[in-house]
C-alpha positions as semicolon CSV with decimal commas, in nm:
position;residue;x (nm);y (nm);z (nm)
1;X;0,000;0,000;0,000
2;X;0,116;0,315;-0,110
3;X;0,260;0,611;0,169
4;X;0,136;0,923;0,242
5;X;-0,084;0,858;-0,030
6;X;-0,378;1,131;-0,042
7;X;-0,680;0,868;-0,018
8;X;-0,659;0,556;0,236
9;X;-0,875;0,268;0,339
10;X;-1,003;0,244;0,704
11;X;-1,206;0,075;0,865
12;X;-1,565;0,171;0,876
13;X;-1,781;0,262;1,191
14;X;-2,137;0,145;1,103
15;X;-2,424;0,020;1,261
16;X;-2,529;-0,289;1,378
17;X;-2,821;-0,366;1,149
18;X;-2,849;-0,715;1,318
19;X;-2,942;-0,570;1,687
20;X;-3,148;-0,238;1,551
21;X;-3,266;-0,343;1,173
22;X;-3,283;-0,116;0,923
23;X;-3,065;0,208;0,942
24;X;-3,257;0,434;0,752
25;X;-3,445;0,558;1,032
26;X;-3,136;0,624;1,205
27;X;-2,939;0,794;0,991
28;X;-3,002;1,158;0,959
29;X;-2,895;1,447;0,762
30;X;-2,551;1,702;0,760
31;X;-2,575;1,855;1,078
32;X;-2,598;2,207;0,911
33;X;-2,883;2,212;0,757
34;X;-3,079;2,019;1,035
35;X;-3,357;2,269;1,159
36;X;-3,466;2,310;1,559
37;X;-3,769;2,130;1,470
38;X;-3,631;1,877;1,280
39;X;-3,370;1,785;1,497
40;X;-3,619;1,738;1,818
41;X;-3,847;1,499;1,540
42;X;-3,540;1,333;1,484
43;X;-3,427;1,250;1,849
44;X;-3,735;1,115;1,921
45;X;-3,807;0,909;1,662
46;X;-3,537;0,658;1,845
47;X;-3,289;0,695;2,127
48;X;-3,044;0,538;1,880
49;X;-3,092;0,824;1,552
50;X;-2,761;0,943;1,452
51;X;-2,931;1,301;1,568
52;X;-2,833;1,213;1,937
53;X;-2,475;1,236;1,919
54;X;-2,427;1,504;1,616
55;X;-2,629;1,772;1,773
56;X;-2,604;1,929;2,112
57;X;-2,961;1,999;2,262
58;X;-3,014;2,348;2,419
59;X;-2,974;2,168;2,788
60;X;-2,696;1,924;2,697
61;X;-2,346;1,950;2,693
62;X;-2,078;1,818;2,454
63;X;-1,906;1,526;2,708
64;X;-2,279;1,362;2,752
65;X;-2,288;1,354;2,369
66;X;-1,913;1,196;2,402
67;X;-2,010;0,919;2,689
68;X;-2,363;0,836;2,452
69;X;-2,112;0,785;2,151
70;X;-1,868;0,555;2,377
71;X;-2,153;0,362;2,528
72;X;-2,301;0,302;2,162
73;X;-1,981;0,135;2,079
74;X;-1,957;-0,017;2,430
75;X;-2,333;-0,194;2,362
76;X;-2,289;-0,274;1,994
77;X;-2,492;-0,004;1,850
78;X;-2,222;0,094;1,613
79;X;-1,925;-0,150;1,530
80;X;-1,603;-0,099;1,385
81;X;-1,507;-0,309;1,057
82;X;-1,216;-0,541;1,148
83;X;-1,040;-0,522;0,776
84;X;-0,934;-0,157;0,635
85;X;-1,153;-0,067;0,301
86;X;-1,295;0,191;0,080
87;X;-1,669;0,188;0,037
88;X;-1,838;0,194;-0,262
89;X;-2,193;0,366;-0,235
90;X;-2,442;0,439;-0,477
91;X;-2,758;0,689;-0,424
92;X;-3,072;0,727;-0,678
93;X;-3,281;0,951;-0,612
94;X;-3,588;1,163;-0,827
95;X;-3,544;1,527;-0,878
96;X;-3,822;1,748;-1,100
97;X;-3,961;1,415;-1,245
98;X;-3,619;1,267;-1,334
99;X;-3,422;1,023;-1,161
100;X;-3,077;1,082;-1,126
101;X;-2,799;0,773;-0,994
102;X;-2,471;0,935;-0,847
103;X;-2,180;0,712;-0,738
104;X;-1,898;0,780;-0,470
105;X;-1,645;0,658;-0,277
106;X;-1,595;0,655;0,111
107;X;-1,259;0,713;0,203
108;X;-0,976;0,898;0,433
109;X;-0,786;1,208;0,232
110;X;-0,506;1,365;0,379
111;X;-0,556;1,664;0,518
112;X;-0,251;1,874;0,369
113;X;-0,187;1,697;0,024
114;X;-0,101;2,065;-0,080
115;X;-0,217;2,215;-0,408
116;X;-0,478;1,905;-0,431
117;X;-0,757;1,950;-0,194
118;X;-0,904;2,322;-0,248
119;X;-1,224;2,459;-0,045
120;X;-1,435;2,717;-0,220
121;X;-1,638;2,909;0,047
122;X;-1,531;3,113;0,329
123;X;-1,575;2,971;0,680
124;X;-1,724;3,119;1,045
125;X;-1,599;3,067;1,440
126;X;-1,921;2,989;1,538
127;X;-1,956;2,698;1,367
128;X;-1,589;2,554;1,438
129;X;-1,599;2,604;1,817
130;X;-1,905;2,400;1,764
131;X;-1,761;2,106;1,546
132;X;-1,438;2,120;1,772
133;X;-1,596;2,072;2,043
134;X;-1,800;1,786;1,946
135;X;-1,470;1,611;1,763
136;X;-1,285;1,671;2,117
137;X;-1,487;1,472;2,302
138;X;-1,646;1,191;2,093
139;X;-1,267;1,133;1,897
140;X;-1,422;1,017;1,563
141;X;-1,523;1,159;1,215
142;X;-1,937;1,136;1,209
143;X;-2,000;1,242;0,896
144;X;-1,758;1,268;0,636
145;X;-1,669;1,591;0,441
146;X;-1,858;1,620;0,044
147;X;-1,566;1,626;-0,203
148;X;-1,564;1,646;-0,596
149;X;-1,332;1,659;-0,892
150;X;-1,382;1,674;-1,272
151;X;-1,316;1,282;-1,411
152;X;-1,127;1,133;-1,633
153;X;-1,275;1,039;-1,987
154;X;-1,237;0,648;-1,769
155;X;-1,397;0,748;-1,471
156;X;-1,271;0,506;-1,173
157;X;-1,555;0,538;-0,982
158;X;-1,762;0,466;-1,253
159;X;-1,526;0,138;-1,321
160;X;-1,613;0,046;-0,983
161;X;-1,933;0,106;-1,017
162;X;-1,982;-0,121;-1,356
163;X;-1,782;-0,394;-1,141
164;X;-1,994;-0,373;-0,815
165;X;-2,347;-0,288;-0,894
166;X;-2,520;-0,622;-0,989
167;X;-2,362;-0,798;-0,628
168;X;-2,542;-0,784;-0,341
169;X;-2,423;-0,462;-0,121
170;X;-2,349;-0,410;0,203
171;X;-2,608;-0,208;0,355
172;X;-2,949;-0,072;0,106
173;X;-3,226;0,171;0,274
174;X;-3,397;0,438;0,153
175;X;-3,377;0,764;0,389
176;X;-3,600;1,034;0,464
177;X;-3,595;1,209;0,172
178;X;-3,638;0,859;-0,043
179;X;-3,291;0,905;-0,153
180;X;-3,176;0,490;-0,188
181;X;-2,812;0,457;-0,047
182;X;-2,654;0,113;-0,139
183;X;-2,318;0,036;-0,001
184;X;-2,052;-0,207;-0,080
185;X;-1,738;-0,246;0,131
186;X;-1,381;-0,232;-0,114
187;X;-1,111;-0,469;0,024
188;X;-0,978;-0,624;-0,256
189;X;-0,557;-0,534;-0,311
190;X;-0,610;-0,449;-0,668
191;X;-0,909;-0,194;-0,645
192;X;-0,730;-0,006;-0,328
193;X;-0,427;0,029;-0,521
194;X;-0,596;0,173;-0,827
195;X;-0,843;0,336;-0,636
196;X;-0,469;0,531;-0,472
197;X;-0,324;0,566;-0,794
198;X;-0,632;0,737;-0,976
199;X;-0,717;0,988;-0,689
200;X;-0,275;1,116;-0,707
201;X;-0,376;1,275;-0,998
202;X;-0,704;1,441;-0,950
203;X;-0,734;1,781;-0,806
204;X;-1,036;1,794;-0,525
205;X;-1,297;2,058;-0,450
206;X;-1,478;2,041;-0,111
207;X;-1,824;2,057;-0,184
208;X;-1,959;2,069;0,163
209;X;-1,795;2,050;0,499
210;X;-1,531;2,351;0,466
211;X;-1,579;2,422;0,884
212;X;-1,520;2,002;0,915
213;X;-1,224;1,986;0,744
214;X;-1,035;2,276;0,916
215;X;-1,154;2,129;1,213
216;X;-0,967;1,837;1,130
217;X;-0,669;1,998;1,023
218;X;-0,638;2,226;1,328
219;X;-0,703;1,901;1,595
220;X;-0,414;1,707;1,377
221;X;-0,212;2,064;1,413
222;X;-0,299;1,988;1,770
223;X;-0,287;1,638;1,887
224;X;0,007;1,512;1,608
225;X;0,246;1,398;1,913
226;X;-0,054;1,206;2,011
227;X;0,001;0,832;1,913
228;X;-0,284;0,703;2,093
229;X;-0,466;0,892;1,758
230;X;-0,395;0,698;1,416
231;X;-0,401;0,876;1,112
232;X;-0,540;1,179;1,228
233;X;-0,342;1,364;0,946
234;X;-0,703;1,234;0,744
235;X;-1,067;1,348;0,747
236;X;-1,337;1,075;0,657
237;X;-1,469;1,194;0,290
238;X;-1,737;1,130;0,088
239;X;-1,549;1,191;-0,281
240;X;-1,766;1,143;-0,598
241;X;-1,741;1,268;-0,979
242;X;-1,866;1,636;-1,096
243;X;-2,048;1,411;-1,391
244;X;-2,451;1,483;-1,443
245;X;-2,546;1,345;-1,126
246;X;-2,408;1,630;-0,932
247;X;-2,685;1,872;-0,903
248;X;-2,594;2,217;-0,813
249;X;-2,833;2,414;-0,674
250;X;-2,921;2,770;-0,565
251;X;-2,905;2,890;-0,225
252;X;-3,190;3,199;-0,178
253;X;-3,161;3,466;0,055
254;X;-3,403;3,631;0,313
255;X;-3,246;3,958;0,426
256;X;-3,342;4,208;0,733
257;X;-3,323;4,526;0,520
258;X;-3,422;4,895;0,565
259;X;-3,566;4,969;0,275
260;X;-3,853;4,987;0,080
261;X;-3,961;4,788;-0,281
262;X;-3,995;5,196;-0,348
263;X;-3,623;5,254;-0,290
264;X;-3,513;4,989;-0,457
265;X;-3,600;4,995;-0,750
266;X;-3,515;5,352;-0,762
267;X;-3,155;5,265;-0,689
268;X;-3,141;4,957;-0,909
269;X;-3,323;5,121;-1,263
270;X;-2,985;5,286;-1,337
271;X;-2,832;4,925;-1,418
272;X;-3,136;4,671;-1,435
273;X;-3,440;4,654;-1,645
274;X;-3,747;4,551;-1,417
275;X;-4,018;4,291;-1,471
276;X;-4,339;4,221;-1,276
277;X;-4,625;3,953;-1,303
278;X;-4,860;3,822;-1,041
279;X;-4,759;3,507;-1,128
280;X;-4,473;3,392;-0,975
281;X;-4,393;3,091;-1,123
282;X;-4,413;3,273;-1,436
283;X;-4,162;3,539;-1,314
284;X;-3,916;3,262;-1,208
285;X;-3,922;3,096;-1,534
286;X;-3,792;3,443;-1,640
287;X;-3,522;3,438;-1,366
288;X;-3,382;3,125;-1,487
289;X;-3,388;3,192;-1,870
290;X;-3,267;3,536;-1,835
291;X;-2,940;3,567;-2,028
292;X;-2,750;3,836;-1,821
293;X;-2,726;3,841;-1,451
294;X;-3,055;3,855;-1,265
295;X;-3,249;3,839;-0,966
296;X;-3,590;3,855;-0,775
297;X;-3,677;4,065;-0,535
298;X;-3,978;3,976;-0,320
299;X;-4,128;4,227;-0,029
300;X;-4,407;4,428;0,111
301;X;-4,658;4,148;-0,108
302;X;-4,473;4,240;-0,494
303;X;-4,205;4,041;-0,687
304;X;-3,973;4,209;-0,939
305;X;-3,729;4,086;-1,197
306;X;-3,445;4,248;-1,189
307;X;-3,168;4,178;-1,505
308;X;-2,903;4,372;-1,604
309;X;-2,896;4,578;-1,893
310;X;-2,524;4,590;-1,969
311;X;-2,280;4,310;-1,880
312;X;-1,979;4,606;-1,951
313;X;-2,130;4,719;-1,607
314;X;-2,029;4,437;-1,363
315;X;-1,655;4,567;-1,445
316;X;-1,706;4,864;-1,228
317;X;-1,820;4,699;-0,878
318;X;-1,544;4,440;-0,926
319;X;-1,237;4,534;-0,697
320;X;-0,950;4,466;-0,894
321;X;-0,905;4,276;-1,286
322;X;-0,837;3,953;-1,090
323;X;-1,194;3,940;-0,990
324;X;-1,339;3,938;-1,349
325;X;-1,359;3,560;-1,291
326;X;-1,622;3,571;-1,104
327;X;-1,832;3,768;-1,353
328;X;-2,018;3,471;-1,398
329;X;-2,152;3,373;-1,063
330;X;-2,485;3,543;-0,984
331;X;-2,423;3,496;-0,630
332;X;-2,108;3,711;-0,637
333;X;-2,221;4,002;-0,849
334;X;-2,563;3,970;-0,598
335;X;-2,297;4,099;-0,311
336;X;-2,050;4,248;-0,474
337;X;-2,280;4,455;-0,713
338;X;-2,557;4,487;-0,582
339;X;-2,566;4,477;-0,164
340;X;-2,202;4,660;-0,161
341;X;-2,217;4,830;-0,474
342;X;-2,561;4,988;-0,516
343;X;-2,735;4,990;-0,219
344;X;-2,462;5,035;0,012
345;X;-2,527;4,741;0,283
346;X;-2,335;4,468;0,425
347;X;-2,562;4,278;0,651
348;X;-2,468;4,068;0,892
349;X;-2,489;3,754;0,928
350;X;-2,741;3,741;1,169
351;X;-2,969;3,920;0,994
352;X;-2,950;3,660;0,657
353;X;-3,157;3,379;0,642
354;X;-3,006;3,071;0,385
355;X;-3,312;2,900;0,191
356;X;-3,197;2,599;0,006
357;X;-3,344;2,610;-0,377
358;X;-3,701;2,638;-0,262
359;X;-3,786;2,989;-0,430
360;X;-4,194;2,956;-0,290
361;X;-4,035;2,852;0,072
362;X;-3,841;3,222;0,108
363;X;-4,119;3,431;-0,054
364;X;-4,311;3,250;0,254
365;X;-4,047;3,271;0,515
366;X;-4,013;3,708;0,381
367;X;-4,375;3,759;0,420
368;X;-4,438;3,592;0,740
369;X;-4,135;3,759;0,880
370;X;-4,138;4,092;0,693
371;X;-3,815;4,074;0,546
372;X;-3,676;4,083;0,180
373;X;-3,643;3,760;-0,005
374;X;-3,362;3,763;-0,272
375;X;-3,407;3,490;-0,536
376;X;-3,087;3,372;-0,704
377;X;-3,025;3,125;-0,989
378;X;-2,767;2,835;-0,888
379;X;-2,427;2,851;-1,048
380;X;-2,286;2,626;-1,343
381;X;-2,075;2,330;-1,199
382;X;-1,778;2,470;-1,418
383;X;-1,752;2,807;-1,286
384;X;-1,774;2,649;-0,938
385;X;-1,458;2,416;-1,024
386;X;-1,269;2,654;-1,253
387;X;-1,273;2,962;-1,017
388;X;-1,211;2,724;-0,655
389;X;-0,950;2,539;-0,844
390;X;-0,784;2,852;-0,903
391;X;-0,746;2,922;-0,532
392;X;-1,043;3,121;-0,580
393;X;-1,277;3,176;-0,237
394;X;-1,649;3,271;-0,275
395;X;-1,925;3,418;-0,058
396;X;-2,090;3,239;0,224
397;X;-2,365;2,968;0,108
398;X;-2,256;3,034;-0,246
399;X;-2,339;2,600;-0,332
400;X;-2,617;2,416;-0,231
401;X;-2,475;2,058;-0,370
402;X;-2,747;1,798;-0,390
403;X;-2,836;1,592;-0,238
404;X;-2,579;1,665;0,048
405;X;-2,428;1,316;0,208
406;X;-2,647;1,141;0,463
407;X;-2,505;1,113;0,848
408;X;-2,500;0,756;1,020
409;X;-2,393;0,565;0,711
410;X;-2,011;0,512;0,788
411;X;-1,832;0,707;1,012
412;X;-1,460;0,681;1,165
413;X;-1,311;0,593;1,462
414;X;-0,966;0,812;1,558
């Protein structure tokens, strides 16, 4: 086995299927984009849901989350696979009448294989004291970080995939969101050593888990003396193809702003022609055909279309020539342009509310709370790659990758 390589084998933390059946009612999802309500649903639906040792209740603290974890492994509840492996894991799921089939591979990548692993979106304290505490106390990777790269013409993964897909896997259950996860466990010499081979020559983007992974770095930065820890200089990663199963999504906003649908549109006419319908599903059909950068604006009970007359424009809200890359990316220019530009506010981030791709569900969520909803289209998969790949960073909830990586399905000891 290859050194230092930047993907390993290990072995798998899973759950006993034998002494609590089917996992799919354990297993949860990303612990980020659980809500309050959901995650109380989710710890009672049974003492044993992957919920109970992700998420820290309001009244709990992070060493009773730690002893729950240790006496799950103490009775069984999860068990540790005696052989190191990658796992192979497929997930079909149905999105806007199609169905979609996305492969990937669990595995550990090294945490500073420099100029191969790049994140693309900025990262907040909050969040890290949160996921360092947790990884202090329970020792272990729970969920694994979302990683992508553009594949080869002869995908690997897909290889595997062709190889593995008619035997009988591992573990099959559909979750929560009817997404059906099949898994297969990877021990054969051969496959590992290609599997090692094909991933020294890829270049990775982290898709989701940018506060996990410098958790990880900073507790290896930390603990490295340690030898009681083994490999800790790897994070547990989900790592799958940017092919046509990768959807990328958009990521709305719902903003606490001071102004009026009056005095916006008064500051944005200058640069953007406006639309307006009483139909909204009409007006977001616009939004996503729209051939220049565009938005939708939604308070006070109106909607407005908002696309820019001149792309020659963007050029002048862009700090410096080595920004023009992101000239593309709605997203940016929605910051850049038109919160910092135009109308002269940088909220914080308190007062932003992230809605993942449902346009209808932050139209809702700025009535009932009297805020603005921002509508945004998603970004192409390319710019994503091209501009993080170039050491590029972008805003805050820039990608909403679907469907993000279930929590409970394999996890690592350290």
């Amino acid at each position: 086995m290859l050194s230092r390589t930047t993907v390993k084998p290990f072995r798998g933390l899973l759950y006993n299927e034998r002494l609590l059946g089917q996992i799919g009612r354990l297993s949860c999802p990303p612990y980020d984009i659980i809500s309050p309500q959901q995650e109380r649903n989710l710890k009672k639906s049974s003492p044993y849901n992957f919920c109970n040792i992700l998420l820290k209740g309001p009244h709990q603290t992070y060493e009773a989350l730690g002893r729950r974890f240790y006496r799950w492994l103490k009775e069984g509840v999860l068990q540790e696979d005696r052989k190191e492996a990658f796992y192979l894991c497929e997930q079909r799921f149905k999105f806007s009448g199609r169905t979609y089939c996305r492969w990937g591979m669990l595995g550990l990548l090294r945490l500073n294989a420099k100029n191969k692993i790049f994140p693309h979106e900025r990262t907040h304290r909050r969040a890290k004291e949160d996921r360092t505490n947790l990884l202090e106390k329970v020792e272990a990777n729970l969920s694994p970080v979302f990683v992508i790269y553009k594949p080869a013409q002869k995908d690997l993964i897909k290889l595997l995939a062709k190889k593995y897909r008619n035997r009988l896997p591992l573990v099959e259950f559909n979750d929560r969101e009817k997404i059906n996860y099949r898994l297969w466990r990877l021990t054969n010499k051969k496959d590992i050593k290609n599997i090692q081979n094909y991933f020294e020559r890829r270049r990775l983007l982290i898709a989701d888990g940018h506060h996990r992974f410098e958790v990880a770095r900073n507790f290896y930065l930390q603990h490295k003396k340690n030898r009681t820890y083994s490999d800790i200089n790897y994070i547990l990663s989900y790592i799958s193809p940017a092919d046509d199963n990768l959807l990328l999504l958009p990521i709305h906003r719902v903003i606490n702003l001071d102004i009026t649908v009056g005095e916006l549109m008064a500051k944005l006419k200058e640069h953007f022609r406006i639309s307006k319908t009483k139909n909204f599903k009409r007006l977001y059909g616009k939004l996503l055909r729209a051939k220049t950068f565009s938005f939708i604006v939604y308070s006070g009970g109106k909607a407005l279309l908002f696309s820019l007359k001149d792309k020659k424009t963007i050029f002048h809200f862009l700090t410096s020539s080595s920004n023009s890359v992101y000239c593309k990316l709605d997203v940016y220019l929605f910051h850049q342009m038109v919160l910092r530009g135009i109308l002269k506010v940088e909220p914080e981030e308190k007062d932003i509310i992230y809605v993942n791709n449902d346009a209808r569900a932050a139209v809702k969520l700025a009535r009932e709370k009297k805020k603005t909803a921002f509508i945004l289209r998603p970004c192409k998969k390319e710019d994503i790659m091209n501009i993080a790949l170039g050491g590029k960073i972008l805003p805050q909830k820039s990608t909403y990758f679907y469907p993000k990586f279930i929590s409970g399905l394999v996890g690592r000891k350290l």
